[in-house]
N, C-alpha and C positions, 0 to 999 in steps of 0.2 A: 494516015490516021494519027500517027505521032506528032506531025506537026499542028495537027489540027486540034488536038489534045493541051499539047503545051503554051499555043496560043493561046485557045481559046482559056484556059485557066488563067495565065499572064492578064487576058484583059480583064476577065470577070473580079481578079485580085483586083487591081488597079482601079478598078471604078467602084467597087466596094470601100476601099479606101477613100477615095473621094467625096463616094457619098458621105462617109464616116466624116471625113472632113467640113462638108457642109453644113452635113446634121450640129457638128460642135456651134460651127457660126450662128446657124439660122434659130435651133433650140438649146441650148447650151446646156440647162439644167438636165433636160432629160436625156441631154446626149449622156450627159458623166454618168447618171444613175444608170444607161445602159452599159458604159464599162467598166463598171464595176467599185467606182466610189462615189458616191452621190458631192457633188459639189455643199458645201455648208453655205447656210443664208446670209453669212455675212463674210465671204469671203471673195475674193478679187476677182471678177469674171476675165480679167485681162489673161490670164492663165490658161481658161477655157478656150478663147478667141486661138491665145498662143497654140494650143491643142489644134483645132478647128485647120488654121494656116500652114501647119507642120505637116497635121493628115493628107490635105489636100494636094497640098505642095508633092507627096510624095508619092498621089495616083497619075497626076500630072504629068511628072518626071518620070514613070514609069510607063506609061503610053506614050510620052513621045521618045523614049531609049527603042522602045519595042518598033515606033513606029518609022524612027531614022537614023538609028544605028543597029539596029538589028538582035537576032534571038540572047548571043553571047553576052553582049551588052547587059539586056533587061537580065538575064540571069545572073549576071554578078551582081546588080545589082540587088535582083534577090534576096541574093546570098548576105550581103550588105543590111540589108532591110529588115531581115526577119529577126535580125537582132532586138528591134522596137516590141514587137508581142513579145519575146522573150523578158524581157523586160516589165513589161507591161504586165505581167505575170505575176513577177515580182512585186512590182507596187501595189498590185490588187492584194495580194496575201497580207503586207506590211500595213495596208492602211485600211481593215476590218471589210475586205470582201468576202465571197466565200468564194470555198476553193474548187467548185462547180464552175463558177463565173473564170478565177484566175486558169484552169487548166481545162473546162469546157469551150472556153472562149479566145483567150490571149495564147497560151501555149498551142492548140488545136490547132490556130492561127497562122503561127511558126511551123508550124509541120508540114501544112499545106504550103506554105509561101517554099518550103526547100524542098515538097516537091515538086513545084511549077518549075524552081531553078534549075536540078535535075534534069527537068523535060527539056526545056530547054537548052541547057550544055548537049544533050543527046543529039540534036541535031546535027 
């Protein structure tokens, strides 16, 4: 049950992120209004792509740790990672989101990602 627990979280993270990542590529505008800064109409969409490439990059990398180096791996990785919604959190506060969005969403984020890592060190 445990393992099936800390997988199954592991990958649902990982592909949530990814999505997260494409959604920047594919709609950019509405991606950032859904994290919590709406992108400005005259500002660099190369930033957003940058977003988009980052996110992705790191559902990616986190399904293939899980999927050929095994549970330990993806869990430090984790542990490594959820440092970004932490963060994320932060810059939602700093650049006029609300604090529903920074600590419903970005931090809540973080919490769940350490405890996937959790689940998975348990093994």
């Amino acid at each position: 049950m445990l393992t099936f627990a800390a997988y199954g979280l592991a990958i649902a993270l990982n592909l949530m992120i990814l999505f997260i990542g494409l959604r920047f590529l594919l709609v950019p505008r509405a991606a950032a209004a859904g994290y919590g800064v709406p992108a400005k109409a005259d500002g660099d969409p190369a930033y957003l792509t940058i977003k988009g490439l980052r996110d992705g990059s790191y559902g990616l990398v986190g399904l293939a740790l899980l999927a050929f180096a095994g549970p330990v791996a993806e869990a430090w990785f984790m542990l490594v990672v959820a440092l970004v919604p932490l963060g994320d959190t932060i810059v939602v506060l700093r650049n006029g989101g609300t604090r529903a969005v920074a600590f419903g969403i970005h931090f809540a984020t973080a919490v769940v990602i350490l405890v996937g890592a959790a689940l998975l060190f348990a093994l």
